[in-house]
LOSENU-486655 format. One record per atom (N, C-alpha, C, O): residue in one letter; x, y, z. Coordinates in steps of 0.001 Angstrom, whole numbers, plus 500000, padded with zeros to 6 digits. Layout:
# LOSENU-486655
<dose r="a" xx="X" yy="Y" zz="Z"/>
...
# end
This chain:
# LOSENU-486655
<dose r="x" xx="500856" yy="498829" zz="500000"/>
<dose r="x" xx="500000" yy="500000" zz="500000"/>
<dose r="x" xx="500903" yy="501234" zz="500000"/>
<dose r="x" xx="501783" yy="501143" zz="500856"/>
<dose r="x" xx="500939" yy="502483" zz="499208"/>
<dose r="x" xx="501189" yy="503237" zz="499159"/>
<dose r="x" xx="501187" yy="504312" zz="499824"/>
<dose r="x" xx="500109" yy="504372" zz="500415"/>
<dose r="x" xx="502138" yy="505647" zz="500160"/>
<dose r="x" xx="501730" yy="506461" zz="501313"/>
<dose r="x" xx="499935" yy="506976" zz="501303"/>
<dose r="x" xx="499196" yy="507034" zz="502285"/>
<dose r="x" xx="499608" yy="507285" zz="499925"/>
<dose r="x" xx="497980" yy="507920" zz="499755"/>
<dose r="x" xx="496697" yy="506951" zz="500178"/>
<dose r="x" xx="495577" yy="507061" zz="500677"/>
<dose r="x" xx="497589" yy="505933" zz="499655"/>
<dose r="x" xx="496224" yy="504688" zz="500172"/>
<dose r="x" xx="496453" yy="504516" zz="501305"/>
<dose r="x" xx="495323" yy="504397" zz="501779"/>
<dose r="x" xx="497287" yy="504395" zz="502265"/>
<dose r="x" xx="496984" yy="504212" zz="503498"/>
<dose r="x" xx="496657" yy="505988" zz="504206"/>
<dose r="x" xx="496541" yy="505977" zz="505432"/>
<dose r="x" xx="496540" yy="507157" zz="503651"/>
<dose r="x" xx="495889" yy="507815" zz="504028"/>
<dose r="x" xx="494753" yy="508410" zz="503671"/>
<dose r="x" xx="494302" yy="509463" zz="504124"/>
<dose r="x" xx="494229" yy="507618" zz="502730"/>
<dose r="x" xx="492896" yy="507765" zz="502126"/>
<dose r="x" xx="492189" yy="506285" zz="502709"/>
<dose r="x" xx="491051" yy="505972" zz="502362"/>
<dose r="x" xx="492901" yy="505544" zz="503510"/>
<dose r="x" xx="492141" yy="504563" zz="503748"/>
<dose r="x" xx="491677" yy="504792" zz="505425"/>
<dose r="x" xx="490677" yy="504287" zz="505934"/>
<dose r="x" xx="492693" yy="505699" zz="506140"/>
<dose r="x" xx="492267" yy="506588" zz="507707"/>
<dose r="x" xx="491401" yy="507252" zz="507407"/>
<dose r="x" xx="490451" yy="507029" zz="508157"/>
<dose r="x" xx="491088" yy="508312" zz="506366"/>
<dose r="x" xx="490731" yy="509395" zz="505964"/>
<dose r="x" xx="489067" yy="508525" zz="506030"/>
<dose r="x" xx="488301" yy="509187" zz="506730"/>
<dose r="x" xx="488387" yy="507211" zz="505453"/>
<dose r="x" xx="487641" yy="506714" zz="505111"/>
<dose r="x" xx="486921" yy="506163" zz="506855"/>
<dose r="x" xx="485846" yy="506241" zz="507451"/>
<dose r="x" xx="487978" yy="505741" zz="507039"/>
<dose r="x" xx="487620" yy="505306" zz="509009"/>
<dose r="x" xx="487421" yy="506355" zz="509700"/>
<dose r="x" xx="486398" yy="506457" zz="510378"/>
<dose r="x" xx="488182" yy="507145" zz="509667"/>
<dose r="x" xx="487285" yy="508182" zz="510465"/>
<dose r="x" xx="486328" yy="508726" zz="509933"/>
<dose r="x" xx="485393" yy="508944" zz="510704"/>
<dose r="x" xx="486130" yy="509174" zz="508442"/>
<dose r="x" xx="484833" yy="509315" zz="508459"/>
<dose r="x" xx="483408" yy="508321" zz="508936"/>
<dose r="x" xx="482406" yy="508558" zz="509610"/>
<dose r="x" xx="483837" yy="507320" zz="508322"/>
<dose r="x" xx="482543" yy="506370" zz="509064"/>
<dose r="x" xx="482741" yy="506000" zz="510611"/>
<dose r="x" xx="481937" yy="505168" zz="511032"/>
<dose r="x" xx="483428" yy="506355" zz="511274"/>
<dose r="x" xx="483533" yy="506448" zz="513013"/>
<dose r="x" xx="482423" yy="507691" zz="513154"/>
<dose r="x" xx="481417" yy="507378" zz="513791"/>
<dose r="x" xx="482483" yy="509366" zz="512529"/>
<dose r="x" xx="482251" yy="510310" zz="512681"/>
<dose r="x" xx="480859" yy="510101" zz="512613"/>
<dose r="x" xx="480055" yy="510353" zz="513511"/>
<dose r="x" xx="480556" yy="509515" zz="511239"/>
<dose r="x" xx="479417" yy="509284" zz="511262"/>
<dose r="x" xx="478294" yy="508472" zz="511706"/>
<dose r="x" xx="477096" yy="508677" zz="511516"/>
<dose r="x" xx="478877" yy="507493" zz="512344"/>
<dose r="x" xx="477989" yy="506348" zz="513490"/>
<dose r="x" xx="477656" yy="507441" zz="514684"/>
<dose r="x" xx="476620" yy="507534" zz="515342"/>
<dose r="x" xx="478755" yy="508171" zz="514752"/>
<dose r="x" xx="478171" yy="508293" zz="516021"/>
<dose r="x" xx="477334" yy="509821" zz="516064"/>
<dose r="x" xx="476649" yy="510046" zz="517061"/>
<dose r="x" xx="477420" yy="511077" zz="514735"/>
<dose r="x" xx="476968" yy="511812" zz="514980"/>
<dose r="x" xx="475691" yy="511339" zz="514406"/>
<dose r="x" xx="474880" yy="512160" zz="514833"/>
<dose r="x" xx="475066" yy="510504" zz="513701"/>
<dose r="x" xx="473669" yy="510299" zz="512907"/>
<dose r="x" xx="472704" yy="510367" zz="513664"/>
<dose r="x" xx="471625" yy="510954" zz="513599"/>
<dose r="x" xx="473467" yy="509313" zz="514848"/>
<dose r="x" xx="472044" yy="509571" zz="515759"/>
<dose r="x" xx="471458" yy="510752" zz="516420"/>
<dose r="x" xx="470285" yy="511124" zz="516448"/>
<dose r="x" xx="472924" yy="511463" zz="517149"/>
<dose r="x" xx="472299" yy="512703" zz="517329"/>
<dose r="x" xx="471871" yy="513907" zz="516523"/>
<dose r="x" xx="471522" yy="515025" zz="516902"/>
<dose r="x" xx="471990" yy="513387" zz="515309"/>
<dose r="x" xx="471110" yy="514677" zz="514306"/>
<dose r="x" xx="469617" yy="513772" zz="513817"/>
<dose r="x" xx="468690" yy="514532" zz="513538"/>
<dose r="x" xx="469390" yy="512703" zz="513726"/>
<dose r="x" xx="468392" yy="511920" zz="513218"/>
<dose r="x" xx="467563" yy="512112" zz="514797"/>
<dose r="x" xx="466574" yy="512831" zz="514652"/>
<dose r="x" xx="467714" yy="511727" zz="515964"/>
<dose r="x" xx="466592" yy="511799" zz="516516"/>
<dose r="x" xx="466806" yy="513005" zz="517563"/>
<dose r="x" xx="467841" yy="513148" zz="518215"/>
<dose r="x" xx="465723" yy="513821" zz="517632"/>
<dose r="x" xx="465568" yy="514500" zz="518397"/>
<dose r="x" xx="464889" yy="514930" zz="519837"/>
<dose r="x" xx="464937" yy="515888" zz="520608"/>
<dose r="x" xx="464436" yy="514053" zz="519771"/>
<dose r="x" xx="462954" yy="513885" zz="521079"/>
<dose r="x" xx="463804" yy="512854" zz="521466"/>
<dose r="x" xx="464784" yy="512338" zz="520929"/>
<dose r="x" xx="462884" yy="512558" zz="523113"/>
<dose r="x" xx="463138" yy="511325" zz="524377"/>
<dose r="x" xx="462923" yy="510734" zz="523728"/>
<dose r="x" xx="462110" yy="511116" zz="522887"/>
<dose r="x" xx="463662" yy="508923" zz="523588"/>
<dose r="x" xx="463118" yy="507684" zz="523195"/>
<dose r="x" xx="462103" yy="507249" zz="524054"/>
<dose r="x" xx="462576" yy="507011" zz="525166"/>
<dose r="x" xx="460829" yy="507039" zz="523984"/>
<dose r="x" xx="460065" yy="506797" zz="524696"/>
<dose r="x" xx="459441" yy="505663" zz="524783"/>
<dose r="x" xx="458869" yy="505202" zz="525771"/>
<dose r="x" xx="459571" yy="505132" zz="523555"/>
<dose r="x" xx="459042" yy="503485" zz="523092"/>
<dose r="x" xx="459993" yy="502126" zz="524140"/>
<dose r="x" xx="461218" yy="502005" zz="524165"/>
<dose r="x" xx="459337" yy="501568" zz="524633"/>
<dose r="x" xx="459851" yy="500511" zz="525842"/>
<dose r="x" xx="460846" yy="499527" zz="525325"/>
<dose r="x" xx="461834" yy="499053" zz="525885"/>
<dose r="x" xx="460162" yy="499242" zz="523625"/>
<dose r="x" xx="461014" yy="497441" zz="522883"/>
<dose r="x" xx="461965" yy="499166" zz="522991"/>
<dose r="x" xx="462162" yy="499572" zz="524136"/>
<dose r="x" xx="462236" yy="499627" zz="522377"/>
<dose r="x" xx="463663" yy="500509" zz="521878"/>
<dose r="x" xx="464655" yy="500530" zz="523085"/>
<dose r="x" xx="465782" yy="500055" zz="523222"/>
<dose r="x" xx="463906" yy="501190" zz="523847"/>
<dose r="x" xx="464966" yy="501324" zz="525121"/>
<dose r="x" xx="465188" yy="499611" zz="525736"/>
<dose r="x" xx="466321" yy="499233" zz="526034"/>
<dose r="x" xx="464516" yy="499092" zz="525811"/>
<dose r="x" xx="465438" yy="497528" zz="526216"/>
<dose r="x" xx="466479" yy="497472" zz="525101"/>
<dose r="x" xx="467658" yy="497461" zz="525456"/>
<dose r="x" xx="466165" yy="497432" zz="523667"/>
<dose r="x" xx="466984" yy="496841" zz="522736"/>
<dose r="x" xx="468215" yy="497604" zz="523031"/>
<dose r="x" xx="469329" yy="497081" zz="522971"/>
<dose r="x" xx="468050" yy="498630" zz="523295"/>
<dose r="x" xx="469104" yy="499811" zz="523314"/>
<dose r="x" xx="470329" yy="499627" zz="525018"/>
<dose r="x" xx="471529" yy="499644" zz="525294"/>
<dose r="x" xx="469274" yy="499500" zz="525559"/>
<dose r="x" xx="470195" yy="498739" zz="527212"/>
<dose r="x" xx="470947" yy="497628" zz="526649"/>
<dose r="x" xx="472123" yy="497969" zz="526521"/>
<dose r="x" xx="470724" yy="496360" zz="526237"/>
<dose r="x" xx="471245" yy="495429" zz="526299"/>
<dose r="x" xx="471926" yy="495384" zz="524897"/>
<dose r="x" xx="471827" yy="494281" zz="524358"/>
<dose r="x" xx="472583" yy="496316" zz="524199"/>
<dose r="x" xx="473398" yy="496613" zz="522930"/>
<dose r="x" xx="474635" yy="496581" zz="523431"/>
<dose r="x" xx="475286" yy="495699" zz="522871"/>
<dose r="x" xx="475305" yy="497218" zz="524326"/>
<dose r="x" xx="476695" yy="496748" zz="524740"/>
<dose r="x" xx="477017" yy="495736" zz="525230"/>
<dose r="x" xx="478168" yy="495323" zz="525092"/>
<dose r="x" xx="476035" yy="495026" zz="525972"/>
<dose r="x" xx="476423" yy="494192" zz="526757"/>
<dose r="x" xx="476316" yy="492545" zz="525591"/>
<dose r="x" xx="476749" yy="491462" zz="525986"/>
<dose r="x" xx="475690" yy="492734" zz="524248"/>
<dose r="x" xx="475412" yy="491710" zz="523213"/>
<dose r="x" xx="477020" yy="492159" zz="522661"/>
<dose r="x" xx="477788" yy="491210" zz="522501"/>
<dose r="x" xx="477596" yy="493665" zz="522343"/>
<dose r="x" xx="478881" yy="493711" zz="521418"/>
<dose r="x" xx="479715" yy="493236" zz="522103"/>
<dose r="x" xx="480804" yy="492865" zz="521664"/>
<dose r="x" xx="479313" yy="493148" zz="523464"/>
<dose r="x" xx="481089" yy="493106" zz="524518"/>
<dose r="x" xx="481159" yy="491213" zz="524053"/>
<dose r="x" xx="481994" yy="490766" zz="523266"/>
<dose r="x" xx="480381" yy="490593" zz="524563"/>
<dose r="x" xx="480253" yy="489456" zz="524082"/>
<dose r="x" xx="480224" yy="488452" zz="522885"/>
<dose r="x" xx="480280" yy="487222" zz="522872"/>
<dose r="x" xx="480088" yy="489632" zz="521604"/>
<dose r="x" xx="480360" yy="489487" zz="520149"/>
<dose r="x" xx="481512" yy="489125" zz="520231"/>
<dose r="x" xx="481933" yy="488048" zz="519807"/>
<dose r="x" xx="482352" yy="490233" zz="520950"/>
<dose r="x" xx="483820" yy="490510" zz="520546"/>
<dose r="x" xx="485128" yy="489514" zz="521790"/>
<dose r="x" xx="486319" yy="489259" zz="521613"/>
<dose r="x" xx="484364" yy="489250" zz="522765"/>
<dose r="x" xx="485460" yy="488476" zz="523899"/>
<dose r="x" xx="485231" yy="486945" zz="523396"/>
<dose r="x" xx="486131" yy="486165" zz="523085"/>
<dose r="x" xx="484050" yy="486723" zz="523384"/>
<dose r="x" xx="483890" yy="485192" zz="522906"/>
<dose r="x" xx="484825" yy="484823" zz="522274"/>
<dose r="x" xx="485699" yy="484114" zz="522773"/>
<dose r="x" xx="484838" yy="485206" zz="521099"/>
<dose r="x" xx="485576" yy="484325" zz="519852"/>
<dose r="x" xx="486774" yy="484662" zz="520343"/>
<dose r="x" xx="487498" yy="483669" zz="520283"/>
<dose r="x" xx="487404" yy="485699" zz="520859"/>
<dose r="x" xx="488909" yy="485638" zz="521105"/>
<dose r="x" xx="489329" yy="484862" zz="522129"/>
<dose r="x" xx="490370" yy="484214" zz="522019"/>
<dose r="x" xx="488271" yy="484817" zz="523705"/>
<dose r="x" xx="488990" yy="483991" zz="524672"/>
<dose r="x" xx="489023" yy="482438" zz="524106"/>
<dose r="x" xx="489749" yy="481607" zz="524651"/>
<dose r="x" xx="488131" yy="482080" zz="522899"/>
<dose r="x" xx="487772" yy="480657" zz="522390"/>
<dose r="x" xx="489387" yy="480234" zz="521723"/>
<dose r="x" xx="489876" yy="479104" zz="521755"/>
<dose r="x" xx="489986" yy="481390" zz="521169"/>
<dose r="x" xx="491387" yy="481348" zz="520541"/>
<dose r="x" xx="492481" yy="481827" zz="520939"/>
<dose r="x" xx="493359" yy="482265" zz="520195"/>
<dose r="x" xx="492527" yy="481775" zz="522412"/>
<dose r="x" xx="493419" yy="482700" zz="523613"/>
<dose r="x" xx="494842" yy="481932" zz="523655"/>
<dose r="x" xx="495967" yy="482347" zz="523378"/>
<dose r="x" xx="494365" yy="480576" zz="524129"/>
<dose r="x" xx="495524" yy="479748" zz="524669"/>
<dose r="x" xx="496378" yy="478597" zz="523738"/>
<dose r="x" xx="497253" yy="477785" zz="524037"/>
<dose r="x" xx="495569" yy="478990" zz="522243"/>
<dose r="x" xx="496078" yy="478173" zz="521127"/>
<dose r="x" xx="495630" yy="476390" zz="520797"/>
<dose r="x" xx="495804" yy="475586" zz="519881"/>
<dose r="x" xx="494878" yy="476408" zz="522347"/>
<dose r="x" xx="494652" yy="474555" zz="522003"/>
<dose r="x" xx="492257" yy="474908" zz="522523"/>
<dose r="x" xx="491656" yy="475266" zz="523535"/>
<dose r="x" xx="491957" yy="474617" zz="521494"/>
<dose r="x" xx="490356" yy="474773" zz="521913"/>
<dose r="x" xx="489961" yy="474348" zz="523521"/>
<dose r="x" xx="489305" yy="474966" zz="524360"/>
<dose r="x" xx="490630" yy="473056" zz="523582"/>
<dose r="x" xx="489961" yy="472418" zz="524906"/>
<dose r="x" xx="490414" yy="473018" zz="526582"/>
<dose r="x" xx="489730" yy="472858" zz="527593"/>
<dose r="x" xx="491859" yy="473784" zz="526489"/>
<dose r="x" xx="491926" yy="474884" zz="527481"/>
<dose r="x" xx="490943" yy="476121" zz="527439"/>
<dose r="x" xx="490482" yy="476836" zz="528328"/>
<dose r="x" xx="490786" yy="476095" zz="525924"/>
<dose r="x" xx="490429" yy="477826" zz="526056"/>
<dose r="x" xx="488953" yy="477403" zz="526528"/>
<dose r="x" xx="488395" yy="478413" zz="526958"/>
<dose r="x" xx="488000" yy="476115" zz="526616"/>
<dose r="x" xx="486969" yy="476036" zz="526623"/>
<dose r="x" xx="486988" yy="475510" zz="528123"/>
<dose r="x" xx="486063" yy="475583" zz="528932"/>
<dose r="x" xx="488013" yy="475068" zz="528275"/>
<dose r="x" xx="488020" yy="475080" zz="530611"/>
<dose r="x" xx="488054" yy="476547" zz="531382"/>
<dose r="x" xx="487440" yy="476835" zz="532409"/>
<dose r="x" xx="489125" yy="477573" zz="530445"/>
<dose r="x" xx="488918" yy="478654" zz="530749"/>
<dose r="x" xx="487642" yy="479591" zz="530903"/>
<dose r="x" xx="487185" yy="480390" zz="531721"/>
<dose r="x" xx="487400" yy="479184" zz="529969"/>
<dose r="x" xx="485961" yy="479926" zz="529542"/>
<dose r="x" xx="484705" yy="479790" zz="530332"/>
<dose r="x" xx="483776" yy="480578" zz="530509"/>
<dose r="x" xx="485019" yy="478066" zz="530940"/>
<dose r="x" xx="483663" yy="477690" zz="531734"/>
<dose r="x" xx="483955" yy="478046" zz="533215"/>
<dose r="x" xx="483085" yy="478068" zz="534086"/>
<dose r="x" xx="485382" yy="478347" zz="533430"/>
<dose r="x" xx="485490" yy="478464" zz="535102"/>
<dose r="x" xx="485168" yy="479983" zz="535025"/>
<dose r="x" xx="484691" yy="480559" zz="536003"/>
<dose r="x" xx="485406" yy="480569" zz="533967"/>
<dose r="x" xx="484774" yy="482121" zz="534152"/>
<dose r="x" xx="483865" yy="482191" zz="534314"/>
<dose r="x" xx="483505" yy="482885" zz="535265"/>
<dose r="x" xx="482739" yy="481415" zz="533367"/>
<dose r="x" xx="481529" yy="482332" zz="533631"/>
<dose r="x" xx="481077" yy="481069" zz="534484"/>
<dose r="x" xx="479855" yy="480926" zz="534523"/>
<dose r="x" xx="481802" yy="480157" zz="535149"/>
<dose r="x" xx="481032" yy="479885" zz="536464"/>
<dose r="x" xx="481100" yy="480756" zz="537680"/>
<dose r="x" xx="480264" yy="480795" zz="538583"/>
<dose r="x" xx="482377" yy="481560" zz="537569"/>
<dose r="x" xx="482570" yy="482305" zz="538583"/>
<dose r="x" xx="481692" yy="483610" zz="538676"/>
<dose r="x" xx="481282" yy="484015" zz="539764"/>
<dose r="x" xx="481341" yy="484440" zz="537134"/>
<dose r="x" xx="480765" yy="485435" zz="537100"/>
<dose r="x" xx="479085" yy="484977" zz="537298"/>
<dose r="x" xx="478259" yy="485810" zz="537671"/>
<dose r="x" xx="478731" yy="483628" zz="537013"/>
<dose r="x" xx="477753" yy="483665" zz="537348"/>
<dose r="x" xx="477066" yy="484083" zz="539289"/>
<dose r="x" xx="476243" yy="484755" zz="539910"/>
<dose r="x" xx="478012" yy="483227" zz="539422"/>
<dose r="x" xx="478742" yy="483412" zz="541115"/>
<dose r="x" xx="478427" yy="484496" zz="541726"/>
<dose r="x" xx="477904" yy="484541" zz="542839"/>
<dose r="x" xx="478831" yy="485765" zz="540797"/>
<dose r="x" xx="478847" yy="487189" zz="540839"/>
<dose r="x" xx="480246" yy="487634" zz="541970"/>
<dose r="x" xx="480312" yy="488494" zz="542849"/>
<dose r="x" xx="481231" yy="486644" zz="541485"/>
<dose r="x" xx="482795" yy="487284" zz="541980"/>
<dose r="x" xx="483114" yy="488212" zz="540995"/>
<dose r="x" xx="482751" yy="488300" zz="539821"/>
<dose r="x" xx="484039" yy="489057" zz="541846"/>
<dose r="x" xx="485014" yy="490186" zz="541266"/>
<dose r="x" xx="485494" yy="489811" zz="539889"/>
<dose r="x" xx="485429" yy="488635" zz="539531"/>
<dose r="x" xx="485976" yy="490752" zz="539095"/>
<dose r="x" xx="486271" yy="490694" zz="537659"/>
<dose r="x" xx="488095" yy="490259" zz="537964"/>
<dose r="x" xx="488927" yy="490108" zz="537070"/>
<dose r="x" xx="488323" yy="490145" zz="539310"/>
<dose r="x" xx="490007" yy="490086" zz="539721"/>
<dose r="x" xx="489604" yy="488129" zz="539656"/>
<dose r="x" xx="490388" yy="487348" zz="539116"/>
<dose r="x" xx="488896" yy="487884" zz="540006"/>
<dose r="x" xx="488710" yy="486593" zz="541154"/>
<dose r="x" xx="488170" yy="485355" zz="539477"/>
<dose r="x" xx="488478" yy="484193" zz="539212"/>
<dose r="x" xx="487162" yy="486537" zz="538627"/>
<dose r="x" xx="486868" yy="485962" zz="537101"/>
<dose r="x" xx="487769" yy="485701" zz="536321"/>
<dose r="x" xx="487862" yy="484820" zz="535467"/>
<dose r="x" xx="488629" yy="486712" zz="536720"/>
<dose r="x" xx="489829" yy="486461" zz="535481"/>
<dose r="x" xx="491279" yy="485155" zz="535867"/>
<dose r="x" xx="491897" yy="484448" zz="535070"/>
<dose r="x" xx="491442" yy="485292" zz="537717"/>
<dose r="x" xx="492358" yy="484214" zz="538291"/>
<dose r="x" xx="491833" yy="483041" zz="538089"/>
<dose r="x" xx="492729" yy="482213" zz="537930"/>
<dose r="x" xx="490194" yy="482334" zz="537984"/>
<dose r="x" xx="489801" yy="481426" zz="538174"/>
<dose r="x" xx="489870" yy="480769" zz="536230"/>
<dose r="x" xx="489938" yy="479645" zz="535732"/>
<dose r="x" xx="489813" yy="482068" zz="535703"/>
<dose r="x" xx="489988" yy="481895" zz="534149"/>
<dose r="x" xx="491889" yy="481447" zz="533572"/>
<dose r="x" xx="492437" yy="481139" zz="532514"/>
<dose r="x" xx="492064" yy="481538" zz="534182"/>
<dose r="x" xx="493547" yy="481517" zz="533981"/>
<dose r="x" xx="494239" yy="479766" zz="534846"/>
<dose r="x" xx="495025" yy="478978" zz="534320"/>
<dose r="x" xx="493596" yy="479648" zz="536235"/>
<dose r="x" xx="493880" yy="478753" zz="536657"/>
<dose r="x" xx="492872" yy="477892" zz="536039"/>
<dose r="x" xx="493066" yy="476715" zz="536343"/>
<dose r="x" xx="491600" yy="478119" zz="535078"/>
<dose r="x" xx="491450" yy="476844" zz="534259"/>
<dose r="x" xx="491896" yy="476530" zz="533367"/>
<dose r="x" xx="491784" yy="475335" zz="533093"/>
<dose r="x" xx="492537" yy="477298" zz="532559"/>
<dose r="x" xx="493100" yy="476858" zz="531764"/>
<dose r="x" xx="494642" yy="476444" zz="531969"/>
<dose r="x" xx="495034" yy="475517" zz="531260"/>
<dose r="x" xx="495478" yy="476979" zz="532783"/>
<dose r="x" xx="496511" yy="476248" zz="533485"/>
<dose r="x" xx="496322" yy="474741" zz="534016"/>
<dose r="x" xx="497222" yy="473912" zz="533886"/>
<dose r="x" xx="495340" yy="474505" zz="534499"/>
<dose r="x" xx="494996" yy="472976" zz="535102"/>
<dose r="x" xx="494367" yy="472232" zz="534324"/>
<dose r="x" xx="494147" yy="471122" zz="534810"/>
<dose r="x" xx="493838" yy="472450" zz="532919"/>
<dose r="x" xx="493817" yy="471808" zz="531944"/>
<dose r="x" xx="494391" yy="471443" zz="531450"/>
<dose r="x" xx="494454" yy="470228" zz="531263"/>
<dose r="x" xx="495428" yy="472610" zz="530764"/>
<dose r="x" xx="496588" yy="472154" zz="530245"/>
<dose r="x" xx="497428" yy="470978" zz="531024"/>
<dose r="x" xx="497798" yy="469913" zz="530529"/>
<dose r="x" xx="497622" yy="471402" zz="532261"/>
<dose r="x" xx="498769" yy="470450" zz="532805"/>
<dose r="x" xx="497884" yy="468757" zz="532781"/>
<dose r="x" xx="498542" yy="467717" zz="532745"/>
<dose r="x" xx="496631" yy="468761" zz="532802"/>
<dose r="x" xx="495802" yy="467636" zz="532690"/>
<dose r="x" xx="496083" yy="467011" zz="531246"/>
<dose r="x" xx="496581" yy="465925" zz="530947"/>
<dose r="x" xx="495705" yy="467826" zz="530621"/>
<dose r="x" xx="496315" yy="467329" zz="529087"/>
<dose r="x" xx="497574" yy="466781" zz="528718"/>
<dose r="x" xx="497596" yy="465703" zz="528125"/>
<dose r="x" xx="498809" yy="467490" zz="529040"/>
<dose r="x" xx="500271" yy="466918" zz="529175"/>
<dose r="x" xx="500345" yy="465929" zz="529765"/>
<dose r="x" xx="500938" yy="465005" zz="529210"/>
<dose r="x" xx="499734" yy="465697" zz="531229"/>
<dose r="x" xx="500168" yy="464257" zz="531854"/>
<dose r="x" xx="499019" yy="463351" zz="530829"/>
<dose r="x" xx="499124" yy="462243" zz="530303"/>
<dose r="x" xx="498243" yy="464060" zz="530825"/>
<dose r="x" xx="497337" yy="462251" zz="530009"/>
<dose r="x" xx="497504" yy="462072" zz="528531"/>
<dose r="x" xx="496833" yy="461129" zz="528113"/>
<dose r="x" xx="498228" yy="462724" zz="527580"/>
<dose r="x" xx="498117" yy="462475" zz="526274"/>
<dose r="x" xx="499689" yy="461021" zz="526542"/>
<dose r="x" xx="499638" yy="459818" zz="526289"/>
<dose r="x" xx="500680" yy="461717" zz="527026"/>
<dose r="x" xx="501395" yy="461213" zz="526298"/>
<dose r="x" xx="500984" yy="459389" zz="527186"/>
<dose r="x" xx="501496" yy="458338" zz="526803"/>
<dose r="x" xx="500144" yy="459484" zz="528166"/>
<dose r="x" xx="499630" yy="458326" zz="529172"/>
<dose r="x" xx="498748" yy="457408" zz="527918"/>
<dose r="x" xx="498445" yy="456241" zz="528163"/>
<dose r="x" xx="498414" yy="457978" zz="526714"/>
<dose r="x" xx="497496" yy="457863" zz="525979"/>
<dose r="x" xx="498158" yy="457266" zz="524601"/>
<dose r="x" xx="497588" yy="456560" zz="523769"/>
<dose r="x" xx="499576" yy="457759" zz="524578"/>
<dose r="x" xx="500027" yy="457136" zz="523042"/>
<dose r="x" xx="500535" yy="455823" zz="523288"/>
<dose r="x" xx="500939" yy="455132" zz="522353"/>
# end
């Protein structure tokens, strides 16, 4: 890519950044008052945050079956409603104690 294309290709991102976010405030003007809107509208970050962590913690630790011990001691813990300190140690020590489960039993296995 060339110096122009990669600044005609910023030049393009920020415009469509600019414009997500000013549309709405020139398109609506009044209180949202409609009930489905405002739920849909509450629970919009909390659907992207989860778009976007899923698939990466699924491809975190390089082997599926850690990243999927990790994954379940988290949200057993957040279901729990522990600290985001206590979600993330219990996420880490599952997938650490998987792994080491995996090493002793594969090669127990060939």
């Amino acid at each position: 890519m060339d110096k122009y294309g990669f600044w005609l290709y910023l030049l393009v991102m920020a415009g469509v950044t600019y414009l997500v976010r000013m549309l709405p405030l020139v398109l609506v003007k009044r209180k949202i008052t409609n009930r489905f809107i405002l739920s849909f509208l509450h629970y919009v970050p909390y659907a992207v945050l989860t778009v976007m962590t899923v698939p990466a913690a699924l491809y975190a630790t390089g082997s599926e079956i850690t990243a999927a011990a990790a994954l379940l001691a988290a949200l057993v813990l957040a279901w729990r409603r522990k600290s985001l300190l206590v979600v993330a140690a219990g996420a880490v020590a599952g997938a650490l104690l998987s792994y080491g489960f995996l090493a002793y039993l594969l090669p127990l296995l060939a």
